[in-house]
N, C-alpha and C positions, 0 to 999 in steps of 0.2 A: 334640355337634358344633354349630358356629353355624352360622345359618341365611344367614349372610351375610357378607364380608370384613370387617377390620377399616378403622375410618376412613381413618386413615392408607395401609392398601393403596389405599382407593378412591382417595382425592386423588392418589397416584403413577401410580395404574392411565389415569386420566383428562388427568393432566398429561405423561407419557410419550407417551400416544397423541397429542393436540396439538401436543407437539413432533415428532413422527413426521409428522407431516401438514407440518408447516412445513418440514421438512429436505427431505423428500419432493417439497415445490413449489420449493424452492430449488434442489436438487440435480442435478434436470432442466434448469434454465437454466443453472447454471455454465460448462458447457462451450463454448457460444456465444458468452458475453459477452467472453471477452477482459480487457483492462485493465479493462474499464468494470464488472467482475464482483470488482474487489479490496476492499472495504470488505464488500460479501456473502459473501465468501469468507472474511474474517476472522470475520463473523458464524456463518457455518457451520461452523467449526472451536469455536467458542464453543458453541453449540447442541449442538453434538454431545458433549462434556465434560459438561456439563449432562447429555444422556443418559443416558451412561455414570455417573455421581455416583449419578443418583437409580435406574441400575437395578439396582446394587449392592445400594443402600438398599433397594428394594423386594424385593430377594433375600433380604436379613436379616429383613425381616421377615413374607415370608414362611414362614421357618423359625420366625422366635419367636410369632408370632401365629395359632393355631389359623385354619384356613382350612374352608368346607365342603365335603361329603365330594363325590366327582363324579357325578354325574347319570347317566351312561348307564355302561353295560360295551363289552365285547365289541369289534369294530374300531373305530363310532363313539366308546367312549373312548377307544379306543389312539389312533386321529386325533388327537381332541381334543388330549391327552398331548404327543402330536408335535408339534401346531402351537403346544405351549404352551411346551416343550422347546425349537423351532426360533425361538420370539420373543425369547426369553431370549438364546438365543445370536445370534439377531442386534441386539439391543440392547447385546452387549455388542461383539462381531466388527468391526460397522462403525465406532463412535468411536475403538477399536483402529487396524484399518488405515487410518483417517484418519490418525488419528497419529501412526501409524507411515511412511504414504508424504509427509507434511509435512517428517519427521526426515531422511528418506534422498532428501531433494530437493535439487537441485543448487542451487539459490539458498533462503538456510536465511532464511527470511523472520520473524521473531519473534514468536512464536502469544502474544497476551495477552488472556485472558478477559475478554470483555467490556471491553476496553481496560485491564484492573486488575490481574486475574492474571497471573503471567508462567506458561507451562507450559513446562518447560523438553522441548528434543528427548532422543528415546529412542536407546538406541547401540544403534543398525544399521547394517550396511554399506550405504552408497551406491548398490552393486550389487542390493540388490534394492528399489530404489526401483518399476523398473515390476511387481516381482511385487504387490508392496502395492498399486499405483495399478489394476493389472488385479484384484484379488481384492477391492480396495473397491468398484467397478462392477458386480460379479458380487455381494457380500454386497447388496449395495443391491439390487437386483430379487429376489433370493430373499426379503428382507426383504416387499419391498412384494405379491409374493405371500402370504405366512405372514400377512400384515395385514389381506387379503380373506377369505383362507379363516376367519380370527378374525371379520372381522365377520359373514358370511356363517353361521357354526356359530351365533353369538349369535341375527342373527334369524332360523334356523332353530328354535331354542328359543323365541322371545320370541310367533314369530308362526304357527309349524307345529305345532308342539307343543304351546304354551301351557303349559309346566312353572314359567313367572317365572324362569327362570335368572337374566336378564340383572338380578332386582332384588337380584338378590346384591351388585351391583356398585352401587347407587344407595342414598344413605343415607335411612330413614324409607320408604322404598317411596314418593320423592313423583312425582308424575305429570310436577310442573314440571320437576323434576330428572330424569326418566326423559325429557325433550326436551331439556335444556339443555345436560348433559353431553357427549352423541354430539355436538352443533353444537359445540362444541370442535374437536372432528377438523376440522370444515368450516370451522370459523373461522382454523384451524391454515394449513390448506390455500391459504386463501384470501388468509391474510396472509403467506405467503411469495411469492404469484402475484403479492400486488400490490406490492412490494417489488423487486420484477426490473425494469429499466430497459426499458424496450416499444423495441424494436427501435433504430438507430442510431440514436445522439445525434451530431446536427446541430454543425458543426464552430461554436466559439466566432467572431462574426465578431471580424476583426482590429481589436485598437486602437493608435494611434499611440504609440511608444516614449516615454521623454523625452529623444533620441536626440541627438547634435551635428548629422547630416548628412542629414536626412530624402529631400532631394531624390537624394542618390546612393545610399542605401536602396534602393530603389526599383530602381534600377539593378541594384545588387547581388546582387537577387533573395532577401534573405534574409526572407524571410519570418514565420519563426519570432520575428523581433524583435520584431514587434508584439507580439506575446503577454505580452512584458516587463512590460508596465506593468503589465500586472492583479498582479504580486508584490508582497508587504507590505514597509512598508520595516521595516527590522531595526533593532532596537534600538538608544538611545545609547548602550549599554552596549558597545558594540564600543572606547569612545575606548583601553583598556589596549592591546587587538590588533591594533587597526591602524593600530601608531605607523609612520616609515618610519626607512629606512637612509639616513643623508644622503650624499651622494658631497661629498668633501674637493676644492677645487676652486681652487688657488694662484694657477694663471696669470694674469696680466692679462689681462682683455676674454674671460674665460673663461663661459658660461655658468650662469645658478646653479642652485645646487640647492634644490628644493624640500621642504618636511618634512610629510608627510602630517596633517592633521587630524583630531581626535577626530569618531565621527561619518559614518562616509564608510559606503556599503553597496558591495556587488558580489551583484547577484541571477543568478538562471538560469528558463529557461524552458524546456520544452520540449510538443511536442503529443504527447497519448496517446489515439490514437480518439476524436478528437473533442472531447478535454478538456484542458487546458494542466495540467500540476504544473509549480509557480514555486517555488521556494525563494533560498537564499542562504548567504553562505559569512560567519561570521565572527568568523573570524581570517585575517590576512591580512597584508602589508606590502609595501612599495614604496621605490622609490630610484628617483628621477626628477630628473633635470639636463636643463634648456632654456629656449634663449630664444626664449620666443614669437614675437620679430619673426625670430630666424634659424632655425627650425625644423629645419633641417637639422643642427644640434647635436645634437639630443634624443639623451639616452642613458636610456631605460626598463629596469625591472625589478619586475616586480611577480611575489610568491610568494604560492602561497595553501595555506594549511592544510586539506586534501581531509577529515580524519579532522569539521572543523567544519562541512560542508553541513547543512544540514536541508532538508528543505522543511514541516513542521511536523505531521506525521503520523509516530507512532512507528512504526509496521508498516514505513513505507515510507522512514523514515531508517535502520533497522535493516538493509535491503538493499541501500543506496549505499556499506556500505564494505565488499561482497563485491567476488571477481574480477571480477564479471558486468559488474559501474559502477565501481567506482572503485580499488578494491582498494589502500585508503589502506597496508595492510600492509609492502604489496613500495613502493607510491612514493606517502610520505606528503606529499608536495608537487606540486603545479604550477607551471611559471614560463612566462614572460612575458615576453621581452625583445627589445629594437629598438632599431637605432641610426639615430637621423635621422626625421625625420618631414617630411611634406611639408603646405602650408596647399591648401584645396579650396575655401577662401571666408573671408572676415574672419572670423577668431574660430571657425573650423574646420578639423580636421586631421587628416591618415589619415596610420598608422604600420604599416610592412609589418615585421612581425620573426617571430620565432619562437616557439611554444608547442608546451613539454617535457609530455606528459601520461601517467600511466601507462607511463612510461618510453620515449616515443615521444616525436619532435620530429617537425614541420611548420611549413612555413609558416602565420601567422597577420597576418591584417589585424584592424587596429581602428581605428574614426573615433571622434575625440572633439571637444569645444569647450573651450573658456576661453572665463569671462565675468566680469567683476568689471576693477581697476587696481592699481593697487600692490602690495602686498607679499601682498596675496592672491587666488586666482584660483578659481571654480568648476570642476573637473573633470567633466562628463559626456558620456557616450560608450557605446560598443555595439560586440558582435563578434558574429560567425554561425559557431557550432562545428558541422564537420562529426564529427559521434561515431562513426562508424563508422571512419574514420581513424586513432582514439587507441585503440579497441576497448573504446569505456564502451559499454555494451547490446549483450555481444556473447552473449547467452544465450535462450532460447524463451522467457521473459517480459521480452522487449526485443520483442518482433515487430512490437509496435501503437505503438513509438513514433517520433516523426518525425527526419527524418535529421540535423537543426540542432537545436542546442542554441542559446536565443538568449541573451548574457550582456551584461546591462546594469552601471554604475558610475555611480555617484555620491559625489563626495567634494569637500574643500575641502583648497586646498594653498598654505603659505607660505615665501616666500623665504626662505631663510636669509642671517643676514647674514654 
């Protein structure tokens, strides 16, 4: 019989515990953090698969690889046995009901390994989403007990006994490695502690939009628009998507219509605990008839393609087209339309019409500017969505987010002749 594991056990034996120690420090914060806990939380469902892989792995070969014989008899081996028995199954239990209460979660968030794998959800029923969520909390403490009494039976061998059990576990009997190894666990431990965000993050101060009407802003109370500006602006690549619909327009002294420009963005904002997610939509188009000196003309239309949101994080593009936000499914569109617009200052102007969202209409305000002559004119401008109205974030991971949605535009628009 050998006197000691095979390499390949120890390296699993050692890197198993490390990840244990990191889940472990993770694990304990999740449930505080909130929104501010979603990037950790993807990480933890990664870690945990990892787990699960390698204690598969470590199973096999346990079996194929002669292991040494056990050191004591009698109850202290049957212990032993158990707490060896009970590690096993919680190494495999808990990445289990991890992902298992992930699958039977109401908002079906997209689990990708380490950003790369995709792990597709398991078919469970929905309904017992809280027995997995309550039975993963309950494997989780039984774990981290099974994990003391393991280390605790070790230096009871290493330092009561003095039998060398523990150099079973350490390759060449080396000393440095009979310290380096265990600092694993502590190094495990320590780099999930310091990875958790240290208590609330301090609200982004506000920055100015690039907004038409800054001074009636203000007024408005919408808040949320400042946050606008910090969004990337979207690619050129939009010029195929957001061509517009021109309105046919015979009458004499009749209004013109404008033809959307390649180029044009439509972003969003909103506050999460502290933190702005800014994204943008696009595809999109518009039908826009007005004459800037007679505002009162204006016949608006603007449709946007809900299924083209991103905000550039796959985890969290992957949950804007459930019920919860957008539910592009049932209403693949939003519109936007208003008849008549009124001027608020040269070269500035608020339009009251209506916005269709998730198959709910409200009223909606928007201020925007023209700035340029002739035959082409700059479009930008800004609206403050109250979301809870249209019922986008109407689900327990919506809780931390703030009640406007702030939506900026920018585009360029030409007369048609």
């Amino acid at each position: 019989m050998p006197q000691r594991y095979s390499l390949a056990a120890i390296i699993l034996h050692w890197a198993i515990a490390a990840l244990l120690a990191f889940q472990i420090a993770v694990g304990w914060a999740l449930g505080g953090l909130g929104a501010r806990g979603f990037a950790l939380y993807q990480l933890h469902k990664s870690v945990g698969i990892t787990i699960l892989a390698l204690t598969i792995l470590r199973i096999l070969i346990r079996y194929w690889k002669p292991r040494p014989p056990a050191k004591e008899g009698g109850w202290q081996g049957a212990l032993a046995s158990g707490v060896h028995f009970g590690l096993y199954a919680f190494m495999l239990a808990a990445p289990l009901t991890g992902w298992a209460l992930v699958s039977t979660a109401k908002v079906k968030v997209p689990t990708l390994i380490f950003g790369i794998l995709p792990l597709p959800p398991l078919p469970l029923p929905a309904s017992a989403h809280e027995a997995f969520e309550n039975g993963h909390g309950l494997i989780a403490w039984i774990g981290i007990a099974l994990f003391l009494l393991h280390v605790a039976g070790a230096l009871r061998h290493h330092l009561l006994i003095g039998d060398g059990l523990i150099w079973r576990m350490v390759p060449g009997r080396s000393r440095a490695l009979l310290l380096a190894l265990p600092a694993l666990i502590l190094i495990g431990f320590v780099a999930g502690r310091a990875i958790v965000p240290a208590g609330d993050a301090p609200a982004s101060p506000a920055r100015s939009a690039p907004d038409a009407d800054r001074g009636e802003e203000a007024d408005n109370g919408a808040q949320a628009i400042n946050a606008a500006a910090a969004a990337p602006e979207a690619p050129a690549a939009n010029a195929a998507d957001n061509g517009s619909e021109a309105a046919d327009e015979d009458v004499a002294g009749a209004p013109a219509a404008w033809s959307v420009q390649p180029g044009g963005t439509i972003h969003f904002s909103v506050g999460n605990d502290g933190e702005t997610i800014s994204g943008n939509f696009s595809k999109w188009t518009a039908r826009i008839v007005m004459d800037p000196d007679r505002p009162e003309t204006a016949d608006i239309q603007v449709t946007i393609d809900m299924a083209s949101a991103s905000v550039g994080d796959a985890y969290k593009d992957g949950m804007l087209p459930n019920e919860e936000f957008l539910a592009t499914a049932a209403h693949p569109t939003a519109t936007f339309t208003a008849k008549g617009a009124e001027a608020t200052s040269p070269g500035r102007y608020q339009a009251n019409g209506t916005l269709t969202l998730k198959g709910v209409s409200k009223p909606q305000t928007i201020r925007f500017s023209l700035s340029g002559a002739g035959a082409t004119r700059r479009v930008r401008g800004i609206a403050s969505i109250a979301r809870a109205a249209f019922g986008v974030g109407n689900g327990e991971s919506s809780g931390s987010l703030a009640p406007q949605v702030a939506v900026t535009f920018d585009f360029s628009a030409r007369r048609q002749n």
